[in-house]
C-alpha positions, -999 to 999 in steps of 0.1 A, spaced: 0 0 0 10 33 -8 5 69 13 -17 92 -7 -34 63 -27 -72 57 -21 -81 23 -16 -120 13 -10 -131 -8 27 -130 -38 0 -97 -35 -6 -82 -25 31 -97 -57 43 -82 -78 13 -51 -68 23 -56 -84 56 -57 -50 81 -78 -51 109 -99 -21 121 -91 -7 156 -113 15 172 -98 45 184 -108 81 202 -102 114 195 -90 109 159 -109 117 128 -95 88 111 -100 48 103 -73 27 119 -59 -6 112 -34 -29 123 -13 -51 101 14 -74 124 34 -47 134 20 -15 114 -9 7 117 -22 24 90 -40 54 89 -70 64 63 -87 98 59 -124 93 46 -132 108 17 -162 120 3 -175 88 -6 -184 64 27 -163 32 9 -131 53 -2 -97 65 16 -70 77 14 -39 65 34 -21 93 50 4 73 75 18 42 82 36 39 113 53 12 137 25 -8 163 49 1 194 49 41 184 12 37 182 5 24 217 29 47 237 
C-alpha cells in the first residue's frame, strides 16, 4: 500500500488490516502485524486515502 493512494473498505480488508477503534481521531485505523495504518475518509463512505503508516509500538505509547 502506498501513502496518498485511495483504496475502497473492499480493498483495506483484502489486504488483511484489521480495524481498531480508536478516540479522538478523525481517522479509520488498522493494524497489520506490526503497522498501523491510517486512512482519511473521503467523500465517498467506501473510499480512503492512506495518509500514515507507522510502527504498532509508536502507536500504543
Amino acid at each position: 500500500m502506498k501513502i496518498n493512494e485511495v483504496y475502497t473498505l473492499g480493498q483495506i480488508q483484502e489486504q488483511g488490516l484489521v480495524e481498531r477503534l480508536v478516540k479522538d481521531i478523525d481517522a479509520k485505523v488498522y493494524l497489520n502485524g506490526t503497522k498501523v495504518y491510517f486512512f482519511e475518509p473521503l467523500n465517498k463512505q467506501d473510499s480512503f486515502r492512506l495518509y500514515s503508516i507507522i510502527n504498532k509500538r509508536s502507536f500504543f505509547l
